[in-house]
N, C-alpha and C positions, 0 to 999 in steps of 0.2 A: 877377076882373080883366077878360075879356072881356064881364062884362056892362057894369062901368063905362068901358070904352074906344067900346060899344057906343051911350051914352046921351049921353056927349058929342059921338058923331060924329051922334048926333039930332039934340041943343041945334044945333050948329054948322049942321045944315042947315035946322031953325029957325027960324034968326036971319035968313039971307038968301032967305024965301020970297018968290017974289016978283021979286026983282033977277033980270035978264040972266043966262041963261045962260055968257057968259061970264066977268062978275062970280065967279058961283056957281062956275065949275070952277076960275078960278084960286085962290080962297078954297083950296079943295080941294087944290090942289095945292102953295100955300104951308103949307098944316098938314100935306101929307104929308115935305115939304121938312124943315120943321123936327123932326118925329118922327124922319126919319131921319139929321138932325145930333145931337137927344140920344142914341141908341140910341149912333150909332158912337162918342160924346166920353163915354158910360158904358162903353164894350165898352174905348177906347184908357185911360180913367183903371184900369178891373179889369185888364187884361194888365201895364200899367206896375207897380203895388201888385202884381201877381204876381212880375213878376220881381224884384221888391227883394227880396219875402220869401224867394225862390225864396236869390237869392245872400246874402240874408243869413243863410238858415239851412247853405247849401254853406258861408262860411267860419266858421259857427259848429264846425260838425263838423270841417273844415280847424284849425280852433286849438285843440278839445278833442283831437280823435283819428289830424292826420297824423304831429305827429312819433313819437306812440307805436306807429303803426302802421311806420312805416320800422322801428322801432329792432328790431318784432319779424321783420318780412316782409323784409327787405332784409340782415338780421345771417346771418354763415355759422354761428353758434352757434345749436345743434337747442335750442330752449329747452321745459320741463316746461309740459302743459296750465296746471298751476297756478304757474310766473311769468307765463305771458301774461296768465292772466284777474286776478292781482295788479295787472298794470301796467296793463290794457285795462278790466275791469270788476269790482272788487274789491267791491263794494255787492253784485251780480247785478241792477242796474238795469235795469228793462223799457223799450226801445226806443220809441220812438216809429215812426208810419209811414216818417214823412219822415227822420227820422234814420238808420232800415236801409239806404233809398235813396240817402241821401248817403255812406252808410259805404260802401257795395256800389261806389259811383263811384271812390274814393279804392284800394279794394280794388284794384279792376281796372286803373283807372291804373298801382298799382305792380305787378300780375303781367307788365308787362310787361317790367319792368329786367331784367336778364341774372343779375342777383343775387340775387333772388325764393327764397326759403326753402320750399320743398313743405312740409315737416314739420311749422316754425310753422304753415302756410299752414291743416295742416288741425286746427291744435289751435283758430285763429282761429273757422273753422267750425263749433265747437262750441259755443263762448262766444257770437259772433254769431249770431242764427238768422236768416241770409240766406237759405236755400235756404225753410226754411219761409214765410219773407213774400213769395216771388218765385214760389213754388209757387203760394199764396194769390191773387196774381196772377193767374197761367197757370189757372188756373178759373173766372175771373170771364166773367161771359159780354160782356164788353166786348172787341170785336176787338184794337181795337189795345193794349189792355194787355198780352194773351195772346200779341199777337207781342212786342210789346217785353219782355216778361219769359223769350220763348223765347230771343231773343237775348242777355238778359244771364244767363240758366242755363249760357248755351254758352260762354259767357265765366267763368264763376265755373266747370267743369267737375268741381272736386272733390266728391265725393258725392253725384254726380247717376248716378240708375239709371234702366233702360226705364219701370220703374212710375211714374214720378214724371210721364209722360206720356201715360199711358196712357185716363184720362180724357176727353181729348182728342181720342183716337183716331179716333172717328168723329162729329166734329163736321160741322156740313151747309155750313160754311164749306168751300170746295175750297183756297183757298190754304194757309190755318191746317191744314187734315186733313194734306196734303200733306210741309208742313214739319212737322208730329210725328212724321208717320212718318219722317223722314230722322235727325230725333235718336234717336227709339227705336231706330233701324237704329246709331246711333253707341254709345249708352251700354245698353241691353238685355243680361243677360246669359245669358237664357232666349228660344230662339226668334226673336235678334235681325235673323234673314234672312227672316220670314215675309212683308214686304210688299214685297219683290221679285216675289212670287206675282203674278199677274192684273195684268201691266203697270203694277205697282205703282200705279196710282189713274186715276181717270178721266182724257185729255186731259195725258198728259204732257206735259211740254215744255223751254223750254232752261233754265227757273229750277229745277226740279224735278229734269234735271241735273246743275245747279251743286250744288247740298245733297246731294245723293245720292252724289256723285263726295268730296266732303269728309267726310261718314260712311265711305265705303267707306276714302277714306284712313287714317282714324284707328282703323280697325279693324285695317287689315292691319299699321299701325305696332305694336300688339301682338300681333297672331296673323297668318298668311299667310291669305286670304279662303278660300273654298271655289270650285272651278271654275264660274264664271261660267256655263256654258252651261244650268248645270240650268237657268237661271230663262230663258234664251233660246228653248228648245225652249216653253216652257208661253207663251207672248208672241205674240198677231196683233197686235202695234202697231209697225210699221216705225220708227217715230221710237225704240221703247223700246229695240227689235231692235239698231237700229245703235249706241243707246248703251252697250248690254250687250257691243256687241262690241269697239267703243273702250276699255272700260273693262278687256276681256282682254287689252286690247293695252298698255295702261298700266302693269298689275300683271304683265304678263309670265307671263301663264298659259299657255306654252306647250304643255301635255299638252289645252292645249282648239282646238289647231290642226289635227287631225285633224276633229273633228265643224267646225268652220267652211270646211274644205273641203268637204265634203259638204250643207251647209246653202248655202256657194254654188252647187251644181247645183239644190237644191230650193228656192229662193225666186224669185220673181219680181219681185222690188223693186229699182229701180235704185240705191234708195240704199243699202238694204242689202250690196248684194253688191260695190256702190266701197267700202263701212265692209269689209267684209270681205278686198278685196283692202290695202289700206291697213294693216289690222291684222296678215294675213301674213306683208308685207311689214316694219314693227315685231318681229313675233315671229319674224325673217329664219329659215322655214320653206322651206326650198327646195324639200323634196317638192311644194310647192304650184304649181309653174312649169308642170311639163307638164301637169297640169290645165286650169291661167290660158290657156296658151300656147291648147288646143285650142277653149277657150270663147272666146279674143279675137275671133274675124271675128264672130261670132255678138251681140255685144253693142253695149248703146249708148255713146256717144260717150263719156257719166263715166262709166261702168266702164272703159272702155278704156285711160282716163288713169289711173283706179285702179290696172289692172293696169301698163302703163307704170313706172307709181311705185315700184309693188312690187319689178319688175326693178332698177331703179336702186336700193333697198335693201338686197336680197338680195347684190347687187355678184359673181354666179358669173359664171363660164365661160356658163354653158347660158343664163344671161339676158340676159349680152351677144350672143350668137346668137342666142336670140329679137328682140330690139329690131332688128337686122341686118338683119333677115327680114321685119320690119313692114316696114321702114322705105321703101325705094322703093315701095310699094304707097300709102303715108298720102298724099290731098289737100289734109286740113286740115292750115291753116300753125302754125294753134296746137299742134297733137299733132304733128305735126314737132317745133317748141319742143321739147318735152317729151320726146320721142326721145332728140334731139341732150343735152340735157341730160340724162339719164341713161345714158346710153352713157359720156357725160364724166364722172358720177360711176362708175362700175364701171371705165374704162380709160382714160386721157385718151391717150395715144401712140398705143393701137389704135385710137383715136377720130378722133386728127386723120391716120393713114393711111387708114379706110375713110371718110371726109368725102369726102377729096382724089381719091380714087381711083371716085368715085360719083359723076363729073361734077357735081357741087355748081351749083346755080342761086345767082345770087348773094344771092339772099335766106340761101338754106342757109351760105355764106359769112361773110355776116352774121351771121348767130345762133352760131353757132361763137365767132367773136372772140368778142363781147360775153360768150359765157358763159364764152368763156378769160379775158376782163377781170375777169371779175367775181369766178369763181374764185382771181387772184391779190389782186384790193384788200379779199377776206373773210379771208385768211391773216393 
């Protein structure tokens, strides 16, 4: 092909040996002009002819297979492997590519009705070999298939296991590695906590704990997690650090609130130790005050609001005294803010008597209303 595209653009310069330079370059330039109007009116006539075929083989499958797929995924009656594959595939016809893909679309559409049959659901799965064409997928060494086919596994979730991704595992793709390991982490039932280990993967970040945070959920919805801190001690990655510890504070691991007080004296991260106070403050550990209380002059400005926050959480006695006790020393009007408003969350009558009785500037004045206003128009 490149020899005869090669031989014409000889001929063509050829023909004008000789002629004006500028002659010569526009020649050039009008044959590049029109090469690249057939390219784009062959690229727009292939995508058009795609997508006809595309929708006419979705409502082909749509008129063979949705009403019978309602009748069996959407009915409250637990129907026998064999009525389904009677009324679905009574031949044992072998599927076509594109017809798994169309079937698998229609599937997932109705797993979402409120009405969805698990039972039929996974007698379907047997008859249909979705998991195995979508597997087949997910090993191709074509990127985006292997993502689009992780996501539609994680949507079809019935009889999908750690192994089924395991292949994958250490692909040199960082994003694709990443997201396997958060589905292993979801469906695994051997070892399914091992890549929590070593900051779970090079360069974590805020996508990695979006997936991460959605397997942890769906694990603890069948079993309660295991204490979060084992994998936080083994961690030099601050970003990983404070996500391990949001995520104590999520699942209410309360028995991990003792080692995250002591892990706030031993870090030196500003962000970690604001995650930490923040998470206390959630997991409303009160032992954690006189601690907070002694390390506040000592710290930077967002931990300070970190612990601030905690106090107004916690909602005691000892943490409206502490906030008391900051409070005419604080210059920044923003950490005032934030004073005033957590005082008013722990006591609003003791709040609006030590305002009043504190020579209030009128800024202080102000912030007061506003967050007595704001307080009643959230009610």
């Amino acid at each position: 092909m490149m020899d005869t595209i090669k031989f014409y653009l000889y001929y063509l310069d050829s023909l004008f040996i000789g002629y004006p330079f500028v002659i010569r370059m526009t020649v050039s330039l009008i044959t590049l002009l029109i090469s690249l109007y057939v390219i784009a009116m062959v690229r727009i006539v292939v995508t058009v002819r795609k997508r006809k075929r595309d929708n006419a083989r979705r409502e082909n499958i749509s008129e063979r297979f949705g009403e019978k797929l309602r009748t069996v995924l959407l009915t409250e009656q637990e129907m026998s492997f064999f009525e389904i594959k009677d009324l679905l595939n009574p031949n044992d016809t072998v599927f076509k590519n594109w017809e798994k893909r169309y079937i698998t679309d229609l599937v997932i559409q109705l797993k979402e009705k409120p009405s969805f049959n698990d039972h039929n659901y996974t007698h379907l799965l047997e008859i249909f070999p979705l998991l195995e064409f979508w597997e087949k997928k997910l090993q191709k060494d074509n990127l985006g298939e292997s993502k689009n086919a992780i996501r539609i596994l994680d949507q079809i979730k019935q009889g999908i296991t750690g192994s089924l991704f395991s292949k994958k595992i250490n692909s040199n793709e960082a994003s694709l590695r990443k997201h396997i390991k958060s589905e292993y982490l979801k469906y695994a039932s051997n070892d399914a906590f091992k890549f929590l280990e070593n900051n779970f993967d090079k360069d974590f970040n805020g996508l990695d704990g979006v997936r991460l945070h959605d397997s942890l959920k769906e694990r603890d919805a069948a079993r309660p997690l295991p204490l979060l801190t084992k994998w936080l001690k083994n961690s030099g990655n601050e970003f990983y650090q404070s996500f391990i510890i949001k995520e104590i504070g999520y699942f209410e691991q309360r028995a991990a609130a003792p080692y995250l007080v002591e892990f706030f004296k031993e870090t030196d991260s500003v962000e970690v130790k604001s995650e930490i106070a923040n998470t206390l403050g959630v997991l409303k550990y009160e032992d954690a005050i006189s601690l907070l209380a002694q390390e506040y002059p000592y710290q930077n400005t967002v931990v300070q609001e970190a612990i601030i926050d905690m106090m107004g959480e916690l909602r005691t006695k000892k943490a409206f005294d502490f906030l008391k006790e900051i409070y005419p020393e604080t210059q920044n009007n923003e950490t005032v803010i934030k004073i005033i408003k957590n005082l008013y969350k722990i006591d609003k009558r003791k709040t609006n008597t030590f305002i009043q009785k504190s020579a209030p500037t009128s800024f202080e004045k102000e912030t007061l209303a506003y967050i007595k206003h704001n307080a009643v128009t959230s009610v």
